[in-house]
C-alpha positions as CSV (number, residue, x, y, z in Angstrom):
1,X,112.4,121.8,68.3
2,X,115.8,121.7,69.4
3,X,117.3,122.9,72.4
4,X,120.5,122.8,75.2
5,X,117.9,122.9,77.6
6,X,119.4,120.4,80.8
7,X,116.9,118.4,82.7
8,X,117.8,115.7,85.1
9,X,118.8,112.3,83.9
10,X,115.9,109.6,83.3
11,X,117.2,106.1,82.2
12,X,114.9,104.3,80.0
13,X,113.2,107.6,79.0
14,X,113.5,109.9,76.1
15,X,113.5,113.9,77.0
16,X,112.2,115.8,74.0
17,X,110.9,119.7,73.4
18,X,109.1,119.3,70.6
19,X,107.4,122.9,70.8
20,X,108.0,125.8,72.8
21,X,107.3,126.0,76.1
22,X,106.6,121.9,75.7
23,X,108.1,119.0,77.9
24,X,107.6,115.2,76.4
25,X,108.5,112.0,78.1
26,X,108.9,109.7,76.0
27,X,109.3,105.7,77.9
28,X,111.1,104.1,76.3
29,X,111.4,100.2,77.4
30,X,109.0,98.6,74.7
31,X,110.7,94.9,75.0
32,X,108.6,95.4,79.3
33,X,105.9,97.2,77.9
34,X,107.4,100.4,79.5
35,X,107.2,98.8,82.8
36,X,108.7,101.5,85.4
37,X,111.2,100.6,87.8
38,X,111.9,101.8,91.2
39,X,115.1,104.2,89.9
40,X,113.0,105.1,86.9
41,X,110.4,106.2,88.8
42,X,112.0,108.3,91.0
43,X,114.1,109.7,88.2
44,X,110.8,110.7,86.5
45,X,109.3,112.6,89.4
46,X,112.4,114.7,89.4
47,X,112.2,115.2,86.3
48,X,108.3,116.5,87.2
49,X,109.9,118.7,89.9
50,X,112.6,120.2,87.8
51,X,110.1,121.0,85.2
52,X,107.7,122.5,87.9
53,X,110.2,125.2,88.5
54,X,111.9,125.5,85.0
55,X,110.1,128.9,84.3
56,X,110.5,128.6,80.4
57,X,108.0,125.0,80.6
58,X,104.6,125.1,80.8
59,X,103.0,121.9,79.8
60,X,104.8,118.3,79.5
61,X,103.3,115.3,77.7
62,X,103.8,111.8,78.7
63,X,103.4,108.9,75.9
64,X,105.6,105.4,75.4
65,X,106.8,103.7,72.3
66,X,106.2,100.5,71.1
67,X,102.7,98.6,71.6
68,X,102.4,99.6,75.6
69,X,102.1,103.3,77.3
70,X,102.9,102.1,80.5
71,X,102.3,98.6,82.3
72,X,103.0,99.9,85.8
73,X,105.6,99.0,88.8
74,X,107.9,96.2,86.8
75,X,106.8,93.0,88.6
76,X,110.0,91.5,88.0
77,X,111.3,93.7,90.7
78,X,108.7,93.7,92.7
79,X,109.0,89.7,92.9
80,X,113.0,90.1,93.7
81,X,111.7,92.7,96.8
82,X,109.2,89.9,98.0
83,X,111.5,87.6,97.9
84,X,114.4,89.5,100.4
85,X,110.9,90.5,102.7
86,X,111.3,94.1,101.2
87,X,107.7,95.9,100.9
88,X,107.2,98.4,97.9
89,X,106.3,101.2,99.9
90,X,102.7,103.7,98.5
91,X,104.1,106.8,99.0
92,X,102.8,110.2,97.8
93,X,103.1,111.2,94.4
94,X,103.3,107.6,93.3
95,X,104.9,105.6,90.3
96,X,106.7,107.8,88.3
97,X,105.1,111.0,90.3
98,X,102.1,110.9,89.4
99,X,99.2,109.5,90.8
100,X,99.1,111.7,93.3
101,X,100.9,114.7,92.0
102,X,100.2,118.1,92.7
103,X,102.0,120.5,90.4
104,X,101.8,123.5,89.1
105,X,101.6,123.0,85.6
106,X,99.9,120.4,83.6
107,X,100.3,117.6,81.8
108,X,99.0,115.7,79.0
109,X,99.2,111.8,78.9
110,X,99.4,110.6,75.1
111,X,98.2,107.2,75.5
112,X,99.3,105.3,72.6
113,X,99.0,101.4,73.6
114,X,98.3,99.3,76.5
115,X,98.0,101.4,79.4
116,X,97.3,98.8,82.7
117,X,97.9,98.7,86.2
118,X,100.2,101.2,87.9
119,X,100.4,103.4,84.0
120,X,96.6,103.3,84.6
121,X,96.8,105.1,87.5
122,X,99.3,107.5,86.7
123,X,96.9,108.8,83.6
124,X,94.0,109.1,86.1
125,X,96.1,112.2,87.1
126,X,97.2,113.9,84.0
127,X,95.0,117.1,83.6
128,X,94.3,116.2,79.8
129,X,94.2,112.0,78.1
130,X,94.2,111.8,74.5
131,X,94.4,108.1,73.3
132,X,95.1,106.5,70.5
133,X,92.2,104.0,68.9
134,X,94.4,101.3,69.5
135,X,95.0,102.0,73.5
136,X,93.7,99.8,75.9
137,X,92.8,100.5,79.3
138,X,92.7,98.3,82.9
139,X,93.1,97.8,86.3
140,X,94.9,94.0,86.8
141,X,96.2,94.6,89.9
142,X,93.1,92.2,91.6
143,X,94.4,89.5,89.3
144,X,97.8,89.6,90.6
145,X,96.8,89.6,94.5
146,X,97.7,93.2,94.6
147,X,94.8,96.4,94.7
148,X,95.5,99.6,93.2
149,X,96.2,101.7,95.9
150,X,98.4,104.2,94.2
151,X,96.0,107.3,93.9
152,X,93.2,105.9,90.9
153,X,90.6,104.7,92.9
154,X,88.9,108.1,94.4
155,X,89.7,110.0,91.4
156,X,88.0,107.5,89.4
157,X,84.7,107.0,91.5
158,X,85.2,111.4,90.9
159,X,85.8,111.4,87.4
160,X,83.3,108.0,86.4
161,X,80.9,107.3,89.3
162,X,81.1,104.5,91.8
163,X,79.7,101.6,89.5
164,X,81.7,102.4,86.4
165,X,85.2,102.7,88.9
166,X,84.0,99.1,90.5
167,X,83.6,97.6,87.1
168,X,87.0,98.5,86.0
169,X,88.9,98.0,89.8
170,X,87.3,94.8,90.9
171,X,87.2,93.0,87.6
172,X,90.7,93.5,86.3
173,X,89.2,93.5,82.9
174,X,90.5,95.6,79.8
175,X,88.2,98.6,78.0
176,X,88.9,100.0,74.7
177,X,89.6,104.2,74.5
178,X,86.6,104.4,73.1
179,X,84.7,103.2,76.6
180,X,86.6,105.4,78.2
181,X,86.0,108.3,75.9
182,X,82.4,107.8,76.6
183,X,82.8,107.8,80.3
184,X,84.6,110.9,80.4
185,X,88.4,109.7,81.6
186,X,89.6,110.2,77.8
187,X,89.5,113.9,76.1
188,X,89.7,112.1,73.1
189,X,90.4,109.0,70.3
190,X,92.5,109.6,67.8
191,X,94.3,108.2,64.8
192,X,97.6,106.2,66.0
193,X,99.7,108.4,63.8
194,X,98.4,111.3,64.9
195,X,98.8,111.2,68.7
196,X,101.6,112.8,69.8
197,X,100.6,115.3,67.3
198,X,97.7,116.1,68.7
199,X,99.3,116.4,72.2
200,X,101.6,118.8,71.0
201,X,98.4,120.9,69.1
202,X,96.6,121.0,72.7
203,X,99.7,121.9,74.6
204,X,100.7,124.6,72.1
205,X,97.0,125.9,73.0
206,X,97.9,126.3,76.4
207,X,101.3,127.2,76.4
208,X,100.3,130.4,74.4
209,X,98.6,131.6,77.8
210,X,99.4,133.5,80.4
211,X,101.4,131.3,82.8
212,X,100.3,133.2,85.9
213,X,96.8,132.3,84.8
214,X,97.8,128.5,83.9
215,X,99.1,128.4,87.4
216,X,96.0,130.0,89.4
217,X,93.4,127.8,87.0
218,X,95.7,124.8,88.2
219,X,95.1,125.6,91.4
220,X,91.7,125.9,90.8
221,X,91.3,122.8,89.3
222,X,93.2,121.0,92.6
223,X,91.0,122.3,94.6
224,X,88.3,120.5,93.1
225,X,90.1,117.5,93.8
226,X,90.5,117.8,97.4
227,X,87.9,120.1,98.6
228,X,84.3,118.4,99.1
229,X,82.5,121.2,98.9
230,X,82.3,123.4,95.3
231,X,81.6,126.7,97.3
232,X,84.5,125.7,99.9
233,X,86.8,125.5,96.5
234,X,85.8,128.4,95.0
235,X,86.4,130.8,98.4
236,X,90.3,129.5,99.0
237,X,90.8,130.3,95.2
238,X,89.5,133.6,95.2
239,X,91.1,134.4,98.6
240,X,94.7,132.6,98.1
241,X,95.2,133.1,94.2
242,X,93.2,135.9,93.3
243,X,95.0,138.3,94.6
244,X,98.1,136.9,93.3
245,X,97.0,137.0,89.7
246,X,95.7,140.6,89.9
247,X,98.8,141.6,91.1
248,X,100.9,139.6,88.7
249,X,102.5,141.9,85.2
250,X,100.9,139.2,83.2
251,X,97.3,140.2,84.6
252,X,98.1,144.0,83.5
253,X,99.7,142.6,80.3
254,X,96.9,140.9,78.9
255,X,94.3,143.8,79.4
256,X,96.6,146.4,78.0
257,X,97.1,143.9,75.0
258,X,93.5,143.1,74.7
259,X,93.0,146.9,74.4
260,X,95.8,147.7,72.4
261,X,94.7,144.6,69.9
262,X,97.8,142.9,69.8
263,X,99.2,139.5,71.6
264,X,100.6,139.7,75.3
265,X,104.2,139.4,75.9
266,X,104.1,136.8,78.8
267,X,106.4,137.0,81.4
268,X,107.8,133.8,83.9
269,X,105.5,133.4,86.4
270,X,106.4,134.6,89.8
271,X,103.4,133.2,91.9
């Protein structure tokens, strides 16, 4: 899919629309295994931001070229900060903006080759993983004298349980997509060819849907995150979006069209 569409400039990226309504990142440094500077990496998150609020978006998709997804923070450049006495400061939402993004919309990581360290982290967060059978997944960073600190470790122990989260943090070891599949991180394997495909396929899915109600399950989803209790998370949905969403033209457009037996004309969302 074409389009004029302007976004904000991301160096060593590619920007593509390859469906409606569809955002895809493309890295785009194979020769450092998509290693993510510091510019890069605060060029991509706002890139995140802009797409946040670019009311004709919906889902974005994140996926590198070559034989890596994503190695993490390029080490090269951390060295050269080390070296001046410079400290690579953990802020909120993390490499590339996202291991600890909170948007509004989701996105889809499109794991197509080595995905380690900091690129493991930042899929950790991505609402929906679909890997390719030749992705590979780990956590180096105790190998290297550095922890992961980014954002993975919680969600993982949420996502795999404590022991399978240790396994992969303290050993620095590599799984296959298929491990992961198993344990649940991974929506699923698929043939190499076909994965961005297949991205595209399950963002289409979404994208056909009301984007009030992709915002207010997003939120829903969030809270699940960051509220420790399920009842807790299900009362500041119901009482902060709810309302919102009933009150939303998309809400009264998807009855009517239900009744009327035809498909809803979605509006922007306004929530």
């Amino acid at each position: 899919m074409s389009t004029g569409m302007q976004h904000p400039p991301v160096q060593g990226c590619l920007v593509s629309f390859p469906a409606p309504n569809i955002l895809l990142l493309t890295l785009n440094r194979p020769k450092q295994r998509n290693s993510i500077p510091l510019a890069t990496s605060a060029e991509i998150q706002r890139l995140w931001e802009w797409f946040d609020q670019e009311p004709t978006l919906l889902v974005a998709i994140i996926t590198g070229t070559g034989e890596s997804f994503c190695a993490g923070a390029d080490l090269k450049e951390w060295n050269e900060l080390n070296a001046r006495g410079e400290t690579n400061e953990m802020t909120a939402p993390g490499l590339a903006g996202l291991p600890r993004r909170r948007g509004g919309k989701p996105i889809i990581a499109a794991v197509n080759g080595y995905c380690l360290g900091g690129g493991f982290e930042m899929i950790v967060n991505c609402d929906i993983v679909v890997a390719s059978e030749r992705a590979t997944f780990g956590l180096p960073e105790v190998q290297r004298g550095i922890a992961a600190v980014a954002g993975s470790l919680p969600r993982l122990v949420r996502v795999l349980g404590k022991q399978r989260a240790a396994e992969i943090a303290l050993s620095g070891l590599t799984f296959p997509a298929s491990q992961l599949e198993r344990w649940g991180l991974v929506n699923r394997v698929v043939e190499h060819g076909q994965l961005v495909a297949t991205a595209v396929e399950i963002a289409s899915a979404i994208a056909k849907n009301s984007p009030d109600s992709i915002r207010v399950t997003m939120e829903g989803l969030h809270y699940a995150w960051e509220i420790a209790s399920v009842e807790e998370g299900s009362t500041a949905l119901v009482d902060r979006w709810y309302p919102k969403l009933m009150a939303g033209e998309n809400f009264h457009e998807g009855v009517r069209a239900f009744v009327e037996k035809r498909k809803p004309k979605w509006r922007a969302s306004n929530l």
